[in-house]
Every structure is written in C-alpha cells, then in structure tokens.
C-alpha positions as CSV (number, residue, x, y, z in Angstrom):
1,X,237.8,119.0,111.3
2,X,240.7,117.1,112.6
3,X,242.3,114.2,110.8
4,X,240.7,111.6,112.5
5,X,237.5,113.0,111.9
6,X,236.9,114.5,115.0
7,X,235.0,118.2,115.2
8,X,235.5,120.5,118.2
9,X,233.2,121.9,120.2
10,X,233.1,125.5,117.7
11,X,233.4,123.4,114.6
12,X,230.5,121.0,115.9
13,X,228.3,124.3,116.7
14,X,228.5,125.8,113.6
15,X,228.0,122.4,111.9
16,X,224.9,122.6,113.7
17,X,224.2,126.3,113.2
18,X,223.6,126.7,117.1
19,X,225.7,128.8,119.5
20,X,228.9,126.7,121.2
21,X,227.0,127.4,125.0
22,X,223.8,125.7,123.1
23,X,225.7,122.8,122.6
24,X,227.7,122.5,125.2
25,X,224.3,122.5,127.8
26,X,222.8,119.8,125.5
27,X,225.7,117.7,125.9
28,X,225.7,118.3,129.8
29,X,222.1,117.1,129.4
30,X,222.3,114.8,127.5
31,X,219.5,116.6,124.8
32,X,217.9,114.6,122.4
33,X,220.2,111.6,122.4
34,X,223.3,113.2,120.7
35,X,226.5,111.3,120.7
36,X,230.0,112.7,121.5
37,X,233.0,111.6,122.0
38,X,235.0,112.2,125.6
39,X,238.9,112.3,125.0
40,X,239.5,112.9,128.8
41,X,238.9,115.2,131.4
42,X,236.2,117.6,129.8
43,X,237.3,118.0,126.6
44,X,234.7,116.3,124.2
45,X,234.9,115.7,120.2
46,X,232.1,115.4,117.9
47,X,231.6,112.9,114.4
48,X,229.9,113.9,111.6
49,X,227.8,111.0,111.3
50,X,226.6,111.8,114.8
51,X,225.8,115.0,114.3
52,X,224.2,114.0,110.9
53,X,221.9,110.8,112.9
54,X,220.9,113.7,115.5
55,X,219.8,116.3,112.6
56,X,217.7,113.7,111.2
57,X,216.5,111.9,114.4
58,X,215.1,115.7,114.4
59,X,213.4,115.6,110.9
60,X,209.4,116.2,111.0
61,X,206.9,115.0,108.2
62,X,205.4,118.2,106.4
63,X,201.6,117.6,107.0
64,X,199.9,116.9,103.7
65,X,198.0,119.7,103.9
66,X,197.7,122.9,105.7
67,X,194.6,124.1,106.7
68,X,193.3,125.9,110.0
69,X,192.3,123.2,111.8
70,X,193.6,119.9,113.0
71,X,192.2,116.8,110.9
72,X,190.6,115.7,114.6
73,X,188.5,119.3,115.4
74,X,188.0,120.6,111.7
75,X,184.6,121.9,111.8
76,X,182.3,121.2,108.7
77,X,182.4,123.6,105.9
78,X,178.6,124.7,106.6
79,X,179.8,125.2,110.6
80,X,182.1,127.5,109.1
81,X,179.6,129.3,106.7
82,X,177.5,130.0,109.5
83,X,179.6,131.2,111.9
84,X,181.0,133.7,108.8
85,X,177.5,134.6,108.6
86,X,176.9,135.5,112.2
87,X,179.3,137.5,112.5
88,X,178.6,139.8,109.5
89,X,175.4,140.0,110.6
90,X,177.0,141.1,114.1
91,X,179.2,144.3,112.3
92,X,176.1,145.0,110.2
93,X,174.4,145.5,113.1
94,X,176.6,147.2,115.0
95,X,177.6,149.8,112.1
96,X,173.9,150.4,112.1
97,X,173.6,151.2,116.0
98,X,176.7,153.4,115.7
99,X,175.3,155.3,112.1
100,X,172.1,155.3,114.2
101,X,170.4,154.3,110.7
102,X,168.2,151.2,111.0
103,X,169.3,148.4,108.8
C-alpha cells in the first residue's frame, strides 16, 4: 500500500483474494457497487475501507438451522416417514423379484 493509502490493482486483488483480471472486469462493470479511485487515464487505485464496505456489503446471515428443506416446502415429519417407508417397501420388493423368492 502506498502512502496515501492507496492499493494497486495487484495489491487490491490479493486483498481481495481474487485474480487481478477478476477485478479489473468488475470494475469495468461496475460489480456489486465497489468503489475505486481513477487517478487519470486508466490507471485506478483502490482504499481499504472500500474494499472492506464491499466485503461486507457481501456478508450473508448463516441460516439458523440447516436442514433439507426450505422453511416454506418442508414436508411434515410423517410425509417423510411415509415416503421412507415406500420406498423400502419398493427395494424389498424388488430384491424379492430379482432372488425370485416371494416375500
């Protein structure tokens, strides 16, 4: 980092732990709102605190639990007890047909 604070291109990439063409197509983008600074012609400059606001502006919420499902199309427990049921009933039936031994 410069003196006045200012990271490169390189240093602003590994800051980021992306690849320097990464950043430089989100910046022609304009990707997710991240801020840089133009000195002149195309040579560009990055803060820390901008880089830090974009890293967090890209923070998720862990959900509180994980489970299978959605909260919105979990099925009930007993939907889920049949459906296990059916289908050992299924491989039952087909390891009979293949054994050829009724069950």
């Amino acid at each position: 980092m410069s003196e006045n604070g200012l990271m490169t291109v390189s240093e602003a990439a590994n800051y980021l732990g992306i690849a320097v063409g990464t950043l430089r197509v989100w910046c022609h983008e304009h990707r997710g709102g991240l801020q840089y600074v133009k000195l002149g012609g195309s040579s560009i400059r990055f803060r820390k605190e901008d880089l830090d606001t974009f890293i967090n502006a890209g923070v998720q919420a862990a959900p509180e639990t994980e489970t299978e499902y959605g909260e919105a199309d979990a099925p009930e427990a007993e939907e889920v007890a049949n459906e296990e049921d059916g289908l050992a009933e299924a491989a039952l039936a087909a390891e009979a047909d293949a054994t050829g031994v009724p069950d």
